[in-house]
N, C-alpha and C positions, 0 to 999 in steps of 0.2 A: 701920630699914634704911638702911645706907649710901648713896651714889649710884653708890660703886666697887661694893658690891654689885647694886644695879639695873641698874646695866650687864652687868655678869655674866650677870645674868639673861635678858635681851634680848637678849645675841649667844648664848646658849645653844639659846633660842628657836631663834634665825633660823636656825641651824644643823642643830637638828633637828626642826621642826615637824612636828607628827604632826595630818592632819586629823580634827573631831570626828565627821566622818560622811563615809565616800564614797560615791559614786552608780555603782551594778551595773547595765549592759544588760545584758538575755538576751530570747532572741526564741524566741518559742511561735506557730505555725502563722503564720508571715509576719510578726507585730506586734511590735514593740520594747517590752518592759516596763522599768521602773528601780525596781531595789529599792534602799534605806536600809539601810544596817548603820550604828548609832549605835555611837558607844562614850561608855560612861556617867562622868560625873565626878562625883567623889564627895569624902572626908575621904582617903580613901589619893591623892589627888591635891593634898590641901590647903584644900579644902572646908571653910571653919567654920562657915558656916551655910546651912542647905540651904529659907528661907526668899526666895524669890528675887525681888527689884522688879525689874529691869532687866538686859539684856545689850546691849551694846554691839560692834562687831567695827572695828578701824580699821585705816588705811588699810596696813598693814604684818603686817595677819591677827593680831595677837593680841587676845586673847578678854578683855572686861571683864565682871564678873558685878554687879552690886550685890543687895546681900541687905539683909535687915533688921538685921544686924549687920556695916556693913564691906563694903569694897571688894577682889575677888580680881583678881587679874591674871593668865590662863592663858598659857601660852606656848607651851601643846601638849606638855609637859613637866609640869609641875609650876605650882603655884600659889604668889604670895604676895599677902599680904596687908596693905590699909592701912586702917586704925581712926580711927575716933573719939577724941580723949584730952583730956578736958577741963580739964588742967594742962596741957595743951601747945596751945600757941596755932597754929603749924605743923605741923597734923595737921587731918584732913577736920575741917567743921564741925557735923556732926549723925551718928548711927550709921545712919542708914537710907538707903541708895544709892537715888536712886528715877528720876534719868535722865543719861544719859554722853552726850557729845559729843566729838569731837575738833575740837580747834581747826584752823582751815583754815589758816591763816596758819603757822603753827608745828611743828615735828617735837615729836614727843612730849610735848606738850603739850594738857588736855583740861579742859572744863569739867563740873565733878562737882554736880547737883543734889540736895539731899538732905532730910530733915525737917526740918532748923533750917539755910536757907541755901543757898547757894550758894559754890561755888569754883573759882579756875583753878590745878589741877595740873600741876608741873612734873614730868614722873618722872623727867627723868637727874638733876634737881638733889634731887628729893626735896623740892619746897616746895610751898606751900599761901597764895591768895592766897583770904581768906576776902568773900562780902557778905552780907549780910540776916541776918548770926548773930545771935542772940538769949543771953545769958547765961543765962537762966534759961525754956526755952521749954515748960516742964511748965508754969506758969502761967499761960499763954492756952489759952483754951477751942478757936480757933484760931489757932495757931501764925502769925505773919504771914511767917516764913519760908520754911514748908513748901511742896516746891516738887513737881510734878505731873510736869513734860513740860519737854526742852528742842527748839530745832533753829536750824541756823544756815544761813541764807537764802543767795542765791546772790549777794548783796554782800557778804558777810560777816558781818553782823548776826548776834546772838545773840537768841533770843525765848528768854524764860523764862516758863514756866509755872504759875502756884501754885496750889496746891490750895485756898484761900480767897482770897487778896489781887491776884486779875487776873492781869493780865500787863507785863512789863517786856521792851522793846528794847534792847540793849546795842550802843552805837557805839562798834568798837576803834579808828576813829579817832581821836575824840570823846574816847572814854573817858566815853559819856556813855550812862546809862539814859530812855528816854522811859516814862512811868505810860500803862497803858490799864486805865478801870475800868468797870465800871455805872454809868450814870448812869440813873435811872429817869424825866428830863426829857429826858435826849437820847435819840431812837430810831439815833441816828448811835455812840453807844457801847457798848460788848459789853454781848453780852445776859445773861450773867453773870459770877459774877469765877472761877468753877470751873473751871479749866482742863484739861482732858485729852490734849489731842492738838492741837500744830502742824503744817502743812507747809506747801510750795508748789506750785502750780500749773507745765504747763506755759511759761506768759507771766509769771511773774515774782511772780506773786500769791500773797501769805500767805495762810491760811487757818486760823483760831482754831475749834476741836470743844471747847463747854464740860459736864460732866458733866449738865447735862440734855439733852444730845443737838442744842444750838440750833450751828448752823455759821454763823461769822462772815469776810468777806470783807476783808482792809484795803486800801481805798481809798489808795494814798499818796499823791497830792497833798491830796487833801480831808484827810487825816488822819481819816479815820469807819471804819465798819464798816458792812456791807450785812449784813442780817441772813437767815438760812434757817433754817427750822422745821417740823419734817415734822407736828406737834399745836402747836394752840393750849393754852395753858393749863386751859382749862374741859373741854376732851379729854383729858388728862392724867387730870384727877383723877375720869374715868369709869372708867377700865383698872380693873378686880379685880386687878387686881395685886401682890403684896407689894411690890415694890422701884417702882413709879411709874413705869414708863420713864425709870430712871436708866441713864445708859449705862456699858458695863461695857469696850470696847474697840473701835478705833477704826485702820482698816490703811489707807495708801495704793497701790491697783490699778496697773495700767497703765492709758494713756487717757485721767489725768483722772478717774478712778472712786475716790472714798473708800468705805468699805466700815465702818460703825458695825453694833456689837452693842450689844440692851439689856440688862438683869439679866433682864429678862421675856418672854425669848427673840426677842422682838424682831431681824430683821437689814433693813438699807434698805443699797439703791445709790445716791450719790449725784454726779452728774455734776458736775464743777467748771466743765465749758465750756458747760453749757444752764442751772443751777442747779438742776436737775428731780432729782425722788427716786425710786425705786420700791421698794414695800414686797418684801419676799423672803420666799416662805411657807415655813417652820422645820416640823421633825417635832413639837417640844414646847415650842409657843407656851404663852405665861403659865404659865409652872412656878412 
């Protein structure tokens, strides 16, 4: 795809956006109800693969999907599409879309996480600035590319996520990555390197959800992590449970309230401003 064509495609968009669901009040004996009418996207809209890791929506309302094969771009119109190409060195770095950001700093510009890598997508220019590629990443058992979760702090900073290899800070001014790992001598470093879910706090505070469910605090001047942990380990492995209280998903509340799911139905509230948890009773605990 051209950039005369992605342009195209973008002022098409802005022109006539069509939204993916709008919200109906209607009122029954004095009460305001709001119904959902979805409209569904599929392959007659451009849809190649209906495998989906991520949705993204930025600052200008179009729609980013990542799937397991490829990145779509919705306009509210019509879909296109940008791939993997492993002869082509400016084209995403891995086929599996697995978290989108928009860059703060920049118009139409986004950083694309993927299973082999990371990238910053330029869309009017159609370029691709690749890190963490791997040539050949079918050959590690864990991919050290492979990226989880992104999010970009309210300095700007970029945290990146990996599904084995920790976490990495990205300075655009810098242009500089800071490594955060496990360290199993320092209690001050993350409790694991599985990352699942960033955000930030009211006051300015990062906050690292690693796939055991352990929630990490980063201290910025100390450079450490404060660690939270709803089970000790030796509770862990009492659960009858298939999946061990592996965490499955992970939503930021209003208030300060993270809100984590386990595979084993498992759901906790957890406050960012008190540190404190509370368990949430499910219809179908340990499934």
């Amino acid at each position: 795809m051209t950039s005369k064509h992605i342009l195209f495609f973008i002022i098409k968009g802005i022109m006539g956006f069509l939204l993916v669901f709008t919200d109906v009040v209607f009122a029954v004996g004095g009460r305001s109800y709001s119904l959902l009418s979805f409209k569904h996207i599929s392959s007659n809209e451009g849809l190649q693969n209906t495998s989906i890791r991520s949705v993204y929506q930025d600052r200008k309302g179009f729609i980013f999907i990542g799937t397991e094969d490829g990145l779509h771009l919705y306009n509210g119109n019509n879909i296109r599409v940008f791939n993997h190409d492993p002869r082509n060195e400016n084209s995403l770095p891995g086929r599996e879309i697995r978290a989108i950001v928009e860059d703060p700093d920049s118009n139409f510009v986004y950083w694309i996480g993927t299973d082999n890598g990371l990238c910053r997508f330029n869309l009017l220019k159609n370029t691709y600035r690749n890190y963490f590629k791997k040539k050949n990443p079918k050959k590690y058992t864990k991919p050290p590319g492979s990226i989880n979760c992104l999010y970009t702090d309210s300095y700007g900073n970029l945290w990146v996520g990996f599904q084995f290899n920790g976490l990495q800070k990205y300075d655009p001014t810098l242009k500089h990555f800071t490594i955060f790992k496990n360290d199993p001598d320092d209690p001050g470093s993350l409790s694991h390197n599985a990352i699942n879910f960033i955000t930030e706090d009211d006051n300015g505070n990062v906050w690292v959800v690693t796939g055991q469910g352990t929630i990490n605090k980063y201290d910025q001047d100390a450079g450490k992590f404060i660690r939270y942990t709803f089970y000790e380990q030796k509770e862990i492995r009492k659960l009858k449970t298939k999946y061990r209280h592996i965490l499955r998903a992970t939503a930021r509340g209003s208030n300060n309230i993270l809100w984590l799911g386990f595979y084993d139905g498992y759901i906790y509230r957890f406050d960012m401003s008190s540190g404190e948890y509370n368990f949430i009773e499910t219809l179908y605990p340990q499934l």
